[in-house]
Each structure stands twice: as structure tokens, then as C-alpha cells.
C-alpha positions in Angstrom: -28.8 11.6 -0.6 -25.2 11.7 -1.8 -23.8 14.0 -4.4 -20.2 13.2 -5.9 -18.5 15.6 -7.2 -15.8 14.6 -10.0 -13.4 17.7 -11.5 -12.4 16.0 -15.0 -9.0 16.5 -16.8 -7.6 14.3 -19.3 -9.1 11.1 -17.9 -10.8 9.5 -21.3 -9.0 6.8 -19.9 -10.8 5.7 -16.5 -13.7 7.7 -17.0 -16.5 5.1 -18.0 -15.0 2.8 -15.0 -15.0 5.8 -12.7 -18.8 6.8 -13.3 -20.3 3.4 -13.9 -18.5 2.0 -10.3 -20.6 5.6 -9.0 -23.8 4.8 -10.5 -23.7 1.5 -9.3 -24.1 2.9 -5.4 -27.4 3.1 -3.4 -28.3 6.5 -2.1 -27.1 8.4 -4.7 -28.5 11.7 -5.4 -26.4 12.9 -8.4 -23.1 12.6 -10.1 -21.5 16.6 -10.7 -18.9 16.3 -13.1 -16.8 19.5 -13.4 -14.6 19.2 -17.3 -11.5 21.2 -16.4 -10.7 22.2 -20.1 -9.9 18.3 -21.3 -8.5 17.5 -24.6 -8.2 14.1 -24.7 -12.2 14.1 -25.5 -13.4 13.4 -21.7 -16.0 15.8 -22.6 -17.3 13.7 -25.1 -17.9 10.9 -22.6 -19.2 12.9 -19.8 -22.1 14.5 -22.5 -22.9 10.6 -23.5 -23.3 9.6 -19.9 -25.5 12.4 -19.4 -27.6 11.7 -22.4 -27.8 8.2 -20.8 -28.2 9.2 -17.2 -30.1 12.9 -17.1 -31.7 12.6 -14.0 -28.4 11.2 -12.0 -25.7 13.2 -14.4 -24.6 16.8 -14.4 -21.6 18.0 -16.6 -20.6 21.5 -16.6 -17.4 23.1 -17.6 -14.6 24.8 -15.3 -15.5 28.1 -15.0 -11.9 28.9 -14.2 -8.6 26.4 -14.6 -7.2 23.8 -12.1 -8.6 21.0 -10.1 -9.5 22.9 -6.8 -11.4 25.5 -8.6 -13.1 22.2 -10.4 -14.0 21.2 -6.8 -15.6 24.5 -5.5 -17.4 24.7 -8.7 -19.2 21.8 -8.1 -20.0 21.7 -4.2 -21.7 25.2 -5.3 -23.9 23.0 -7.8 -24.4 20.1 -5.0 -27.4 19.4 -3.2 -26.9 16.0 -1.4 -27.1 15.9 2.1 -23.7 13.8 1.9 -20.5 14.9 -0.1 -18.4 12.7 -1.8 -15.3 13.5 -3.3 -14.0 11.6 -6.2 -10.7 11.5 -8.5 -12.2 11.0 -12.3 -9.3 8.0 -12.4 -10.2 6.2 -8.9 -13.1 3.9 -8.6 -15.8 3.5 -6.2 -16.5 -0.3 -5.3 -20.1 -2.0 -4.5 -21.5 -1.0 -0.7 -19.8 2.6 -0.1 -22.6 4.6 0.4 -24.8 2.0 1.6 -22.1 1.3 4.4 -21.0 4.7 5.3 -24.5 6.2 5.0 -26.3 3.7 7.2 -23.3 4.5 9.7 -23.6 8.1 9.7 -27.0 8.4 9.7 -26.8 6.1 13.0 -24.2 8.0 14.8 -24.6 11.8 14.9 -21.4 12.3 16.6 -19.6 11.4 13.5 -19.1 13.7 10.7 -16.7 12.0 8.2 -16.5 8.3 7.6 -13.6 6.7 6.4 -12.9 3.1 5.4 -10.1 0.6 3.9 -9.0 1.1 0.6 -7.0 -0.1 -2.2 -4.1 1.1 -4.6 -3.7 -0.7 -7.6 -0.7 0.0 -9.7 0.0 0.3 -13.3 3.5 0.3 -15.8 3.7 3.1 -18.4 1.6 1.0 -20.8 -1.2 0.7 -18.7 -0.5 -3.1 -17.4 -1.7 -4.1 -13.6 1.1 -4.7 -11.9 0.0 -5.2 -8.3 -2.5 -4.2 -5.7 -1.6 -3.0 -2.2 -4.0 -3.1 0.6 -4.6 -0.4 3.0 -6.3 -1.5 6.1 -7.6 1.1 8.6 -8.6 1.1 12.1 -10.8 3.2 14.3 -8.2 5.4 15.2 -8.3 7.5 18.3 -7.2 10.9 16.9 -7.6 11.3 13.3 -5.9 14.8 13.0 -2.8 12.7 14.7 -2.9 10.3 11.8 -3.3 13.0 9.3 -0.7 15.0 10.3 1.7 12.3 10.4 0.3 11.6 6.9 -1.5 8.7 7.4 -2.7 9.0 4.0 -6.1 8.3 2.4 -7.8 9.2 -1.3 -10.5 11.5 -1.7 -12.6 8.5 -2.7 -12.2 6.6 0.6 -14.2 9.7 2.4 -18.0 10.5 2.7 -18.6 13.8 4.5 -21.7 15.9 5.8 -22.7 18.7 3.7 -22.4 21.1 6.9 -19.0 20.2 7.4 -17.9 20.9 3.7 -20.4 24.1 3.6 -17.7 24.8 6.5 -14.6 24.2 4.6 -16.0 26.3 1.4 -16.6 28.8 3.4 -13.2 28.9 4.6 -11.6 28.8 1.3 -11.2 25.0 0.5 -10.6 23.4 -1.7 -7.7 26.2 -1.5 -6.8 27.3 -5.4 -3.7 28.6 -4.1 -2.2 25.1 -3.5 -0.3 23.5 -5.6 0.5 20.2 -3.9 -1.1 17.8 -1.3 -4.6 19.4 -2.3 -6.5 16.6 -0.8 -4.8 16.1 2.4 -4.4 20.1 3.2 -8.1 19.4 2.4 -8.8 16.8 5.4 -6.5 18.2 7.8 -8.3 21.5 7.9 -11.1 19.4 8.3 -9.7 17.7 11.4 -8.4 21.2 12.8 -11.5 22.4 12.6 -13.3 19.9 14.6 -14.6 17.3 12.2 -14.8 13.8 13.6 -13.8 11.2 11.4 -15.2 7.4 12.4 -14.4 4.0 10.8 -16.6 2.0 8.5 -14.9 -1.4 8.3 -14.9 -2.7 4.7 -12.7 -2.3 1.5 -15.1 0.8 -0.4 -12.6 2.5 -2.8 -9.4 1.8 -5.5 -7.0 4.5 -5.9 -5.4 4.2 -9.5 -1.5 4.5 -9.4 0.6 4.2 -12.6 4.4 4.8 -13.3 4.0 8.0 -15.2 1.3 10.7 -15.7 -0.1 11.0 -12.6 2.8 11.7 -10.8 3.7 15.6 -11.2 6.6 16.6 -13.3 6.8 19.4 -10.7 11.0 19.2 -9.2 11.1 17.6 -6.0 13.0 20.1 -4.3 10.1 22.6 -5.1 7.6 20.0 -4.1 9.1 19.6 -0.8 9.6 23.5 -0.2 5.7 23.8 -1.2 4.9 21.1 1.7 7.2 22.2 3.9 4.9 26.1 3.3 1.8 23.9 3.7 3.1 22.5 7.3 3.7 26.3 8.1 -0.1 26.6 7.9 -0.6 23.5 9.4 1.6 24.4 12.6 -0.1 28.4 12.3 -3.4 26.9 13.4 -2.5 24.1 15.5 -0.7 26.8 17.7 -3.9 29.0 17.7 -6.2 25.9 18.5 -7.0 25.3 22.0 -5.2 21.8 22.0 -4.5 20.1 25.8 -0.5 21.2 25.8 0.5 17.6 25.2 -1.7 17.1 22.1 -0.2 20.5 20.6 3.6 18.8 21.3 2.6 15.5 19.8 0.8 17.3 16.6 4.0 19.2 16.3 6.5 16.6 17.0 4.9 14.9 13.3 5.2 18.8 11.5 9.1 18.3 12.8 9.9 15.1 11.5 8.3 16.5 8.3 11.3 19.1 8.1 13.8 16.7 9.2 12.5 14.6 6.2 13.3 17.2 4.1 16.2 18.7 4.9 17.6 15.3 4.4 16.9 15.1 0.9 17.8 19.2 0.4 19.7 20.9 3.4 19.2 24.1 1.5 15.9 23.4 2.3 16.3 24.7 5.8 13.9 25.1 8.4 10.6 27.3 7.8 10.1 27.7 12.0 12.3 26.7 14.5 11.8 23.4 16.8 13.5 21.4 19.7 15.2 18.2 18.2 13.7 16.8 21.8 10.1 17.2 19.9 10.1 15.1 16.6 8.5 12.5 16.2 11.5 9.6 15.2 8.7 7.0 14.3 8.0 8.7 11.0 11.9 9.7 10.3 13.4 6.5 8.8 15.9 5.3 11.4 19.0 5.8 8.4 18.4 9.2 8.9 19.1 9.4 12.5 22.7 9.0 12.5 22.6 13.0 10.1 19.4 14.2 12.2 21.6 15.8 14.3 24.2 17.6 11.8 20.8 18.4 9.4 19.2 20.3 12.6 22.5 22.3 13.6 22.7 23.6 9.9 19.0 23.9 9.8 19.2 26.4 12.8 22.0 28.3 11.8 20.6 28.7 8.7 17.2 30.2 10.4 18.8 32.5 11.9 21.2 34.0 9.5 18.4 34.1 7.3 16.5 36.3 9.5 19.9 38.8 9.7 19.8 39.9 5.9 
């Protein structure tokens, strides 16, 4: 019923934990594990787990490079009526499928379910050092939440096929992007019309350690690369046929976003212009308010001399 689709790289380290917390669910149809050109012999443990497990296990190789293509490689190879994304370092816990299957398969108007979730965190030699809990609720507008970046891991989702059929279609997982893969993922989802409900119950860990898995990309560049994401993101919303105070509230979260940003690197500046009467202050922290309006003056002039040349 569900297929779970895994894009490998470098993750000898969690993988047994990762498939064995998978293979431990009801409902499940088959795990697709996509090697995206490891070294560190992941390989090697995905081909004994498949010698173990033939009939639930499926390892191919990356037909190109990169995570996103990992991920489109493997819906193609999917068959599961339900789609579950999964990190090869995150972890599944007992119930997931049971729960959110049983839920969607009871309420038809609901398309992605969505649960609580936990972050566990780890020093540089691989030491717990804490666990954070992330309680959800049924929230009334998802895209609000996501847009805001109310964040979630791809392992705390279970989708329809139909509604990632849609999204591949549509070009995601996008190959293009090179940072907040997974939440450009869901957000397209949500602008498109996917319905996200609440399954209450803690169903997923999300693996967090102090080096490694955070990109050694610069974090100017990784702002400027959000900041072209939220372009997108405001591109659509203004296409959309939103009620006109949904569209301001959607882009009063894309303006904080820039505010954000600009606080950290002014020469960031502004990729659209916005109304410093539309940003949403509950996501700015309230340090930031006493430069907000000094950072939105520049911001503007900047725009617009950038636009002379």
C-alpha cells in the first residue's frame, strides 16, 4: 500500500536504523532505495538488506547525481497507492502508516497527512545530546504555516500517489534547487491545492548533528538562493486565485522572509518590492524591529537603482 522512497548518499551511518524502523510498519508495499553514488559503502548495506528483504527491498543506483534527481528516480519506480518520503538518516517510529493510512483511507477530503515529530540531536562524535519535541495541531491553512515555515521533515508526511504523480509532473522534486528541497517540495504542494490533515501521534525522528549534515554552502549564498525560491513562491501565489486577504497574509510571511535577510546581509536587497504595512512582524524577531525600518529604505533604493543600470 505504501512505497518509501529513500535517495542514499553517504549514510552507512543510520542506514540499518533507517530501513529496519521502515520495515517495521504495517501497510507497507516496498522500500525504493535510490544509491546516489555513495562511498562510504551504503551500497553494500542496501544490497544485504535486499538479499534479506527481496520481496519488500529495491536498490537501484542514481541514474544521474543529486538528491532530487534520487527522488524522481524512485517515484518513477513506485507503485504504492501512498508515497512516503524518507531521509536515509531519519527514522520512522512504530504506528505511522498504520495511523495515517487508516486516516486517509477514512477521509477522502484529505490528501497529505501530517503528524508530530521529533528532532534528536547529536555532537560531532556522534553522542545524543537532546531531543526536542515538535507538537502539531490541526491547523486551518497549511500553506499559511508553510509559508511562514512552519517546518516539517519529509518523514513526518504520507501523501496520495495522485498528488505526487501531480508534482512529478510539474517538475518536483525540482533538480534545479539547491536549498530547502523539501519544503519548496510541500509548498507547491499546498499551492497547488493539496490538503494537508492532522494525525495526532509522535510517527517520525529527524536526525540533527553539529556537523555534516548542515551544508558547507556560505550563508549569504544560502539566503540569496531562498530569497530566489520565495520569488517563485510569491510568482504563483499572485497567479492563484486566493480571496484578496489570504494573498496579503501569504505575502506578508514572503516579506518578513526578506526582512530576515536583509538583516543578516543588506546587500542582499530586495528581489520584489513590498509595503513595510504588509509583513508579517510575528516571524521577524522583535530585535530586528528597531533596523526594519532603515533595512526597508535601503532595500528599496537599492531595487530601484538596480533596475537603472
Amino acid at each position: 500500500m505504501v512505497s518509501v522512497i529513500i535517495p542514499v548518499y553517504n549514510s552507512a551511518r543510520w542506514l540499518k536504523q533507517t530501513l529496519e524502523s521502515v520495515l517495521s510498519q504495517d501497510f507497507l508495499r516496498e522500500i525504493i532505495c535510490v544509491d546516489d553514488h555513495s562511498t562510504d559503502g551504503s551500497l553494500v548495506i542496501l544490497q544485504e538488506f535486499q538479499k534479506k528483504y527481496p520481496d519488500k527491498i529495491k536498490v537501484f543506483t542514481n541514474p544521474h547525481k543529486g538528491s532530487n534527481s534520487a527522488r524522481n528516480f524512485g517515484f518513477v519506480q513506485s507503485t504504492g497507492k501512498y508515497i512516503q518520503w524518507l531521509d536515509a538518516d531519519d527514522q520512522l517510529l512504530p504506528g505511522k502508516f498504520k495511523a495515517q493510512v487508516t486516516y486517509l483511507e477514512q477521509h477522502n477530503e484529505c490528501d497529505i497527512a501530517y503528524s508530530d515529530w521529533y528532532m534528536d540531536l547529536y555532537d560531532e562524535q556522534g553522542n545524543k545530546t537532546g531531543r526536542q519535541v515538535r507538537e502539531r495541531t490541526a491547523y486551518p491553512d497549511y500553506l499559511y504555516e508553510l509559508l511562514r515555515d512552519n517546518w516539517s521533515p519529509p518523514a513526518n508526511y504520507l501523501m496520495r500517489r495522485e498528488v505526487a504523480g501531480h508534482l512529478h509532473s510539474l517538475g518536483q522534486w525540482n533538480t534545479a534547487t539547491r536549498v530547502a528541497q523539501d519544503r519548496e517540495y510541500f509548498t507547491i504542494a499546498a499551492l497547488e491545492g493539496a490538503r494537508f490533515c492532522y494525525v495526532p501521534g509522535f510517527f517520525s525522528v529527524y536526525n540533527r548533528w553539529s556537523s555534516g549534515q548542515i551544508s558547507a554552502m556560505d550563508f549569504r549564498e544560502r539566503l540569496m538562493l531562498q530569497m530566489d525560491l520565495e520569488r517563485r513562491f510569491r510568482s504563483i501565489i499572485k497567479q492563484k486565485n486566493f480571496p484578496r486577504g489570504r494573498r496579503r497574509r501569504y505575502l506578508a510571511c514572503l516579506n518578513a522572509h526578506v526582512i530576515n535577510a536583509n538583516y543578516y546581509y543588506p546587500s542582499i536587497g530586495f528581489p520584489f518590492l513590498f509595503s513595510i504595512f504588509n509583513v508579517n512582524w510575528r516571524i521577524v524577531h522583535w530585535k530586528k524591529w528597531f533596523v526594519a525600518p532603515f533595512l526597508y529604505l535601503y532595500g528599496v533604493v537599492k531595487f530601484f537603482l538596480s533596475r537603472r543600470k
